[in-house]
C-alpha positions in Angstrom: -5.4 9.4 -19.0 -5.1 12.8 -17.1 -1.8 12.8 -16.1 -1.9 16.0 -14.0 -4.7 14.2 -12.1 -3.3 10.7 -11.6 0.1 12.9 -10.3 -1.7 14.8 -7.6 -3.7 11.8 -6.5 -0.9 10.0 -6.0 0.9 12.5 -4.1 -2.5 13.6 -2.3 -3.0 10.2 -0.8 0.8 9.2 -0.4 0.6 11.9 2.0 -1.8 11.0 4.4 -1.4 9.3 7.7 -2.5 5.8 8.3 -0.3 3.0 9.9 -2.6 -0.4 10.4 -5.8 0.0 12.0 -5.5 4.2 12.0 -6.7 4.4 7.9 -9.3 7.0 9.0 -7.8 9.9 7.0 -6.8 7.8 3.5 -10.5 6.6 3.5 -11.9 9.7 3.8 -9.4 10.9 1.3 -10.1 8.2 -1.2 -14.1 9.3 -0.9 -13.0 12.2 -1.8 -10.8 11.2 -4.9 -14.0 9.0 -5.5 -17.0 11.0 -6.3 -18.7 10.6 -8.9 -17.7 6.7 -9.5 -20.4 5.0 -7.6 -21.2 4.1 -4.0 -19.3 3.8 -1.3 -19.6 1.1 1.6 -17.5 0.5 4.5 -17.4 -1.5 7.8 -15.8 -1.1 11.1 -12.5 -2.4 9.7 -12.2 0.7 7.6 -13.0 -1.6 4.3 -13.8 0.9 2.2 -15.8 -0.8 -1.5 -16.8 1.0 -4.5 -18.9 -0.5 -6.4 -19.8 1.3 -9.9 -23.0 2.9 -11.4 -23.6 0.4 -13.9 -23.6 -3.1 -11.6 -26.0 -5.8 -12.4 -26.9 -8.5 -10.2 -26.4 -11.0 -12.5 -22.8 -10.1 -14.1 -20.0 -11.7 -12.5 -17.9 -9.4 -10.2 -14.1 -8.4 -10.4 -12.5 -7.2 -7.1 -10.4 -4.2 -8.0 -8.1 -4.6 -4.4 -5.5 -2.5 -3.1 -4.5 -1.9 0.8 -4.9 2.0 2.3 -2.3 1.0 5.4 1.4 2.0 5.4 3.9 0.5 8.1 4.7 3.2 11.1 4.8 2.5 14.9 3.0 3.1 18.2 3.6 4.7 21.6 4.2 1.8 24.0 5.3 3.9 26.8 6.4 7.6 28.0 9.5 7.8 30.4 9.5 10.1 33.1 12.6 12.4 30.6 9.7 12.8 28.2 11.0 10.1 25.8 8.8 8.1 24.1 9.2 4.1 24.2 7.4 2.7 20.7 7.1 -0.8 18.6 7.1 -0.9 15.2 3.4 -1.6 13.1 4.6 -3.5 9.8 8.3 -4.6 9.0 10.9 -2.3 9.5 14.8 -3.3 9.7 15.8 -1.7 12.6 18.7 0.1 11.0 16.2 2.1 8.7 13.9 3.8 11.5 16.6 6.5 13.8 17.6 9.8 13.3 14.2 10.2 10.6 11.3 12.5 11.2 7.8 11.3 12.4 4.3 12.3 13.2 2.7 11.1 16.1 -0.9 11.7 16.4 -2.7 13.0 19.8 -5.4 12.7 21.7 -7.3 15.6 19.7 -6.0 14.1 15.9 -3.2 16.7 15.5 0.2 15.4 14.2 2.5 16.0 16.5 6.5 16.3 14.5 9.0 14.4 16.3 12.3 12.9 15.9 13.5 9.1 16.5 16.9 9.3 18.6 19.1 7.1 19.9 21.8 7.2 22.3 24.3 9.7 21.7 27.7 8.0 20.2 29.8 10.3 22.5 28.5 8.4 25.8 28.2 4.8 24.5 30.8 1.9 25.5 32.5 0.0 23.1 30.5 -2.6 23.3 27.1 -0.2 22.4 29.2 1.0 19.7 29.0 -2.7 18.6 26.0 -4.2 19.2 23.2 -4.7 16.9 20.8 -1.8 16.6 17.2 -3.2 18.7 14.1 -1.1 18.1 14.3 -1.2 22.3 17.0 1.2 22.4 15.7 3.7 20.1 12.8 6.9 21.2 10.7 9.7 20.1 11.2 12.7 21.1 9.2 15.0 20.4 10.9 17.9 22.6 9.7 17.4 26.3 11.4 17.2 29.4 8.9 15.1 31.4 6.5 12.9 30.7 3.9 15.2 32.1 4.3 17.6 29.5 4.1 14.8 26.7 0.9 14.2 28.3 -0.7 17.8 29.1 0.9 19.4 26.6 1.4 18.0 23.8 -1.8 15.6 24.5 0.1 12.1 23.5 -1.0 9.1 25.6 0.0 5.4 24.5 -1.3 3.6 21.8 -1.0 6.8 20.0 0.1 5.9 15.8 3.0 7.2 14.2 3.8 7.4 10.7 6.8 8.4 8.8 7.2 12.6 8.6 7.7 12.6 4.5 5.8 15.0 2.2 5.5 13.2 -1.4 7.0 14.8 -4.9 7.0 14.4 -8.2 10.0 14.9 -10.6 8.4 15.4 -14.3 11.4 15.7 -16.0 12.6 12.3 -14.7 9.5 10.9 -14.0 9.9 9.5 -10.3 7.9 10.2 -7.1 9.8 10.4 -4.1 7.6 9.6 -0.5 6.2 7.4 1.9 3.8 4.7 1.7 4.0 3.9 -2.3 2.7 0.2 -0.3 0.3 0.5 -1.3 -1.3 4.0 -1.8 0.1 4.2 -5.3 -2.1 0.7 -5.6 -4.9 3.0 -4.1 -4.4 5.3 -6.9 -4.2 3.3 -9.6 -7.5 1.4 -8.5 -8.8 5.3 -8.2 -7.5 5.6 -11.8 -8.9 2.4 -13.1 -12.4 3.1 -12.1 -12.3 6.7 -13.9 -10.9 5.2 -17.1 -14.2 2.5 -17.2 -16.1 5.4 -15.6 -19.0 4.9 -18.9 -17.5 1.8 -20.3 -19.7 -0.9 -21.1 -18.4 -4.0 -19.7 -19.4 -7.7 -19.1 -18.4 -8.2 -15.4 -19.5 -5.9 -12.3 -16.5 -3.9 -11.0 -15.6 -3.5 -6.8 -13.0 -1.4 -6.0 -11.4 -2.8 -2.6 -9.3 -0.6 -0.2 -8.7 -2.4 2.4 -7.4 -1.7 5.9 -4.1 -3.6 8.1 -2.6 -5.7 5.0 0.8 -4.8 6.8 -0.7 -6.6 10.0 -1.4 -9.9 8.4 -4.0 -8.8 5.3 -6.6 -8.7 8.3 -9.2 -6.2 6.1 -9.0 -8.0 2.6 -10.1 -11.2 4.8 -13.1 -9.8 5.9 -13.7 -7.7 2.6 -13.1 -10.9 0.0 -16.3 -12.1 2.0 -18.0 -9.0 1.8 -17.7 -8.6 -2.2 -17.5 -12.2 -2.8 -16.0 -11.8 -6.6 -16.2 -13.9 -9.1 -12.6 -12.8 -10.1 -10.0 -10.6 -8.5 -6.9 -8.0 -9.3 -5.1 -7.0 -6.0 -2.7 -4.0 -6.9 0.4 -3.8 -4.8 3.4 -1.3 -3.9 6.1 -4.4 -4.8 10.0 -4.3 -3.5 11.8 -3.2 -6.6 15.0 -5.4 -7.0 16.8 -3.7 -9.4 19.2 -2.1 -7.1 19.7 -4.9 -4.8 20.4 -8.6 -7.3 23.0 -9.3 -10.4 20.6 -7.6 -13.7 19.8 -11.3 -15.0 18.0 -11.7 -11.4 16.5 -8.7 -11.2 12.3 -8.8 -11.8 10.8 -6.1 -10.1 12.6 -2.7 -12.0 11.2 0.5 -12.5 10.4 1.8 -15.7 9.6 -1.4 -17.0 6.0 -1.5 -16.3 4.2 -3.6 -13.9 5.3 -6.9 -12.3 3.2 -10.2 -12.2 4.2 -12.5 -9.5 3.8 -15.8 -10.2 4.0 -16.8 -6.8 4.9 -16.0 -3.0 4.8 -16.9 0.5 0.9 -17.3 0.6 -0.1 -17.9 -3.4 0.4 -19.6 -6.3 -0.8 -17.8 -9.1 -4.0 -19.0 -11.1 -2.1 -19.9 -13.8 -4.5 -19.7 -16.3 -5.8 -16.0 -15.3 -1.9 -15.5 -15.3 -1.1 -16.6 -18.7 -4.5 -14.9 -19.9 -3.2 -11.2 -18.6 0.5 -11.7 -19.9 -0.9 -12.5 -23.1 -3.5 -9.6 -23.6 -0.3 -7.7 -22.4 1.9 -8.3 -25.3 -1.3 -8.2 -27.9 -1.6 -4.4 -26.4 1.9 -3.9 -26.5 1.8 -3.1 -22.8 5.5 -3.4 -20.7 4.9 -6.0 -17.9 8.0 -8.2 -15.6 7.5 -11.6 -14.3 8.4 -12.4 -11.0 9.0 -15.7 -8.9 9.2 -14.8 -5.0 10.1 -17.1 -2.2 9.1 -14.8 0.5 6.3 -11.9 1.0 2.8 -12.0 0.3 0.0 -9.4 -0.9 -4.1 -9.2 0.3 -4.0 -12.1 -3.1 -3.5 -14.7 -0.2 -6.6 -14.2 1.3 -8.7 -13.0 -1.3 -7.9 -16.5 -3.3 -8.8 -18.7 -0.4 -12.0 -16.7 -0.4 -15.4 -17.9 -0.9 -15.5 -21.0 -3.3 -11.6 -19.6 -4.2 -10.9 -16.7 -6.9 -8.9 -16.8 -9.3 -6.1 -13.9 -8.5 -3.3 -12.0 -10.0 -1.4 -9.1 -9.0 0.0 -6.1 -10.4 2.8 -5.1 -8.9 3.8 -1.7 -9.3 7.7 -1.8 -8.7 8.9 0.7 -5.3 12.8 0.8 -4.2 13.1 1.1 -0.8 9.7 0.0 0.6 9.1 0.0 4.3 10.8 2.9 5.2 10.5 6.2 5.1 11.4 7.1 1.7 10.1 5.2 -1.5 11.1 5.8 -5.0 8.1 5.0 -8.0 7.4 6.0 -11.7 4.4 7.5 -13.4 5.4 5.2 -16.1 4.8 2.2 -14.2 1.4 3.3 -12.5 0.1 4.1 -16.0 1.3 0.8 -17.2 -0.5 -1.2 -14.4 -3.7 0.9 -15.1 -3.9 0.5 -19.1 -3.3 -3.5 -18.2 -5.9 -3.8 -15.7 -8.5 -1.6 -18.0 -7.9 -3.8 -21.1 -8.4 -6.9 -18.7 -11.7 -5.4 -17.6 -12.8 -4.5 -21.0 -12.2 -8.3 -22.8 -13.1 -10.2 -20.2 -16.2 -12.2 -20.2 -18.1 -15.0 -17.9 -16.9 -16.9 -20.4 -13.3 -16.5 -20.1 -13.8 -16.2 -15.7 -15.3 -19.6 -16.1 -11.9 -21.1 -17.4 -9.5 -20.1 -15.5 
């Protein structure tokens, strides 16, 4: 594994902009990180597939997925100050989104920086003072006095996507990545990573890498992709919500530096239990760290992709992120190479045989 690599790819494609719907410049990067690999297909979703060299109609396929989206927000309206009015794309927590730089993109593609304000606290009542924080009474400003200028010269109209203003970096001598959008461009990456490693590997099953647009929308791409590819058998890699700050140690399943995370089951999934079981036990053979997790709540582009077709079997790697959806994540090298070398000894035992019994 080329370490120096898999760092500035994750960095390179943590860094570009692309809320839901806007994934323009991450699929263009991902072509990019690409080359080489095998061909690329896409659709007017922005579904971007890479399918390798070496398929063979009559293999069985394995749908490599992971999501290009990040959550941001959207112009919904300029005020006649020159403030802009916005909504959020994605889940945010209200509390996590003011006084934090953004880029908002206009008319010509240029990324305008602005910042999100709120009212000042020397003229707010008491009551302001109290009241719960409401995405409505936050703004964008972006420097303007008047709504004409936002429009003529700075060039942003409504509808225009915003994305968190964070440049990604990497901290070798502790091993963590600071930056924005680890959900789930460091999934991109380490399906990027994946498909080098098998790059002239003989295997028994066909190999699709998936990246797939608006998972923070509803996993609206992946539903239209899983019908595209139509796997036999499918790996969804995902920027999880790390826990280990957040719940007593004994509760905690999703920590960095432990290695990937294997959910059991969520809002939208129940693991295929026998695909589950088959990759936690080629785990420990290999020696390879992984964490279990049981979630009540959330979902990953594994809910639609499973209901796909016929149904797929599905698991997903979770590679742990503190902090998720908002501006600032916190990963590890450690885990992303983990969740690679799992995923790569997967693909290299696996056999119709095996697909066929789960």
């Amino acid at each position: 594994m080329d370490t120096q690599d898999l760092v500035g790819s994750i960095i390179r494609i943590s860094n570009a902009n692309g809320i839901s719907g806007f994934e323009d410049d991450v699929v263009s990067l991902i072509r990019e990180e690409g080359a080489g690999l095998g061909s690329f297909t896409e659709d007017s979703l922005r579904n971007l597939s890479l399918k390798r060299r070496q398929h063979h109609p009559e293999k069985l396929t394995v749908q490599l997925n992971a999501h290009t989206d990040e959550v941001g927000f959207m112009v919904k309206a300029i005020r006649p100050d020159g403030m802009l009015e916005f909504i959020t794309i994605g889940g945010w927590i209200p509390s996590n989104v003011p006084a934090h730089m953004v880029r908002i993109r206009n008319r010509e593609g240029i990324y305008i920086p602005a910042i999100v304000a709120s009212k000042p606290p020397h003229f707010m009542s008491e009551a302001e003072r109290n009241a719960p924080l409401e995405i409505s009474n936050l703004v964008m400003d972006v420097g303007a006095s008047s709504a004409d200028e936002v429009r003529n010269d700075y060039g942003i109209e409504i509808g225009a996507p915003v994305v968190p203003d964070v440049q990604c970096t990497y901290d070798a001598q502790h091993d963590t990545f600071i930056g924005k959008a680890f959900d789930c461009r460091i999934g991109c990456a380490g399906v990027l990573e994946t498909l080098k490693q098998i790059k002239d590997v003989p295997l028994s099953v066909n190999v699709v890498g998936d990246f797939s647009s608006q998972e923070e929308v509803g996993t609206r791409g992946s539903t239209v992709s899983a019908n595209t590819i139509k796997a036999d058998l499918a790996i969804v890699f995902e920027g999880c919500p790390a826990d280990d700050t957040v719940v007593p140690a004994y509760q905690a399943q999703t920590c960095l530096k432990k290695g990937p995370m294997l959910r059991h089951i969520d809002a939208r999934m129940i693991t295929n239990p026998r695909f589950q079981r088959y990759a936690l036990d080629l785990a420990g053979k290999a020696g390879i760290p992984v964490q279990q997790a049981v979630r009540a709540a959330g979902a990953t582009n594994g809910a639609p992709i499973h209901l796909s077709n016929a149904g797929v079997p599905t698991i997903v790697v979770g590679i742990p992120v503190r902090y998720a959806h908002t501006h600032y994540g916190i990963s590890t090298l450690f885990d992303v190479q983990m969740a690679v070398k799992l995923v790569k000894e997967i693909l290299t035992q696996i056999d119709e045989q095996v697909i066929r019994s789960f």
